[in-house]
C-alpha positions in Angstrom: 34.0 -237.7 144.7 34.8 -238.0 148.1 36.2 -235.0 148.0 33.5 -233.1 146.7 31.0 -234.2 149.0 33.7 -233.2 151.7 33.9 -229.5 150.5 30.1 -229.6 149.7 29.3 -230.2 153.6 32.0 -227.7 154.4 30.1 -225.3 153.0 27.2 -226.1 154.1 27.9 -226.5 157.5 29.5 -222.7 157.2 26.4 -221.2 155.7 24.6 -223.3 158.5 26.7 -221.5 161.1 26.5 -218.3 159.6 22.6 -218.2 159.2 22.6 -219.3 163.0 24.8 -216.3 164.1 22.9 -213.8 161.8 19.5 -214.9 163.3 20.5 -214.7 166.7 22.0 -211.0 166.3 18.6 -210.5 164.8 16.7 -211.5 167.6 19.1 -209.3 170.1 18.4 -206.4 168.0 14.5 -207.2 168.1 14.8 -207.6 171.8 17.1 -204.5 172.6 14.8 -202.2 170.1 11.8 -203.6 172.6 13.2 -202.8 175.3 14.3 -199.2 173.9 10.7 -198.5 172.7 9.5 -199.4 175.8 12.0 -197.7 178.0 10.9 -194.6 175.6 7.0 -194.8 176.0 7.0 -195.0 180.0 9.4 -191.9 180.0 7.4 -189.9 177.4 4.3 -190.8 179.6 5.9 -189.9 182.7 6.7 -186.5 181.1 2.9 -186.1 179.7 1.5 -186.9 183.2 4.2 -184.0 184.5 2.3 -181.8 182.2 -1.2 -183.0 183.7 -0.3 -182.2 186.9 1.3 -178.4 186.2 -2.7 -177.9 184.8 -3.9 -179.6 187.6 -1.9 -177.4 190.0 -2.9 -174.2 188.2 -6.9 -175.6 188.4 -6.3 -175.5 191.7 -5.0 -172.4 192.0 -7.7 -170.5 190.1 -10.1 -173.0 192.2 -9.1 -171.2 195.4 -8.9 -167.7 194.7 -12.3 -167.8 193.0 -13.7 -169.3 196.3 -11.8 -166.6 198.2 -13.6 -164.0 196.2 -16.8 -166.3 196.8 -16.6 -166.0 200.9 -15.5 -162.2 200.3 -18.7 -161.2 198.3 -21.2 -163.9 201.0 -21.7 -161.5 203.8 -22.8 -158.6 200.7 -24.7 -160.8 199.6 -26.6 -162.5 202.6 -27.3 -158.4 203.8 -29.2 -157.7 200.5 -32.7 -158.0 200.7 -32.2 -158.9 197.1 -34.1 -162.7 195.8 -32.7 -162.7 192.8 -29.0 -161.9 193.8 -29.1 -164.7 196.6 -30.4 -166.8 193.9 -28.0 -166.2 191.5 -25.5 -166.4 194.6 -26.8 -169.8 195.4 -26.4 -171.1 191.5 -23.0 -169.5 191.3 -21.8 -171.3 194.6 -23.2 -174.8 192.9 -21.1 -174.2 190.1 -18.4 -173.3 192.3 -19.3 -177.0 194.0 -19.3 -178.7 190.3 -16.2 -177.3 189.9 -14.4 -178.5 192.6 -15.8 -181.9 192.1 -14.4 -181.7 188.3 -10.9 -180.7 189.5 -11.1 -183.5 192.2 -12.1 -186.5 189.7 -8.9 -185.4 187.5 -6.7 -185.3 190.2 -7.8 -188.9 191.1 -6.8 -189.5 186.7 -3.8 -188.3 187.2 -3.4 -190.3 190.6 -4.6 -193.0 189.6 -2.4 -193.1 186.0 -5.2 -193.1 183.6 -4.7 -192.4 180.1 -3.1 -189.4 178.7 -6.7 -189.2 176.4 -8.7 -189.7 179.9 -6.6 -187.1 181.7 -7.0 -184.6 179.2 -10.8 -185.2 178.7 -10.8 -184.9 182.5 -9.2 -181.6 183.2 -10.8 -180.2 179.7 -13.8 -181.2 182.0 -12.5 -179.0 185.0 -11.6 -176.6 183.0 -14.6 -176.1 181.4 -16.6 -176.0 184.9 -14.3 -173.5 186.5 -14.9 -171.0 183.7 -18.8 -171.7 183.9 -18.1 -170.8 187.8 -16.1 -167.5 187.0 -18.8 -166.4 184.5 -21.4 -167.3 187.2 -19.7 -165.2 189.8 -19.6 -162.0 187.1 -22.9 -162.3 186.7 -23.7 -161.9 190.8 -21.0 -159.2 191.1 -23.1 -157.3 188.2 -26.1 -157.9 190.0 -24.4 -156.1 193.1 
């Protein structure tokens, strides 16, 4: 009997251990596959926020050579005698304004490290207000 009870705790004491040793390999895999996800997330962020700034330097780009065709039509335009051309002058330049301010609050998303969905929504934004500024400008070089 006292043998059994012997080979009985044996084997306990082995499954015991064993059960230990699994469960802490479990808990170094949980920990390591943590640390990989997150490792994985900041680099794939990193990577979206590289893309957010390749459309913000392209905003900008179209940004300034619309105003350089702004200041190049200004001096036609303030030499017409023509109300409704400065008028439509005046709107296009506040779009041009609105613009500006749209491609300045993304930059400050992107600077600042936003969201991805906050970026986007943002430049979307600038993108949106730069075309309404480009169609604007159409419209006065029509009118010339």
């Amino acid at each position: 009997m006292k043998r059994s009870r012997l080979n009985l705790f044996k084997a306990t004491s082995m499954s015991i251990s064993v059960l230990g040793i699994l469960l802490i390999l479990a808990t170094i895999a949980l920990f390591a596959y943590i640390g990989i996800s997150t490792l994985s997330s900041t680099v794939s962020s990193d990577v979206s926020s590289g893309s957010a700034y390749d459309q913000l330097a392209v905003l900008k780009s179209d940004y300034s050579t619309l105003s350089t065709q702004f200041d190049d039509i200004k001096t036609s335009v303030d030499n017409s005698n023509n109300a409704k051309l400065q008028s439509a002058y005046n709107n296009a330049t506040l779009e041009l304004v609105r613009a500006q301010s749209a491609i300045s609050d993304a930059d400050s998303a992107v600077s600042a490290g936003e969201s991805q969905d906050e970026i986007k929504s943002r430049i979307s934004t600038a993108q949106t207000q730069l075309q309404k500024a480009e169609s604007s400008f159409s419209d006065v070089k029509a009118m010339m």
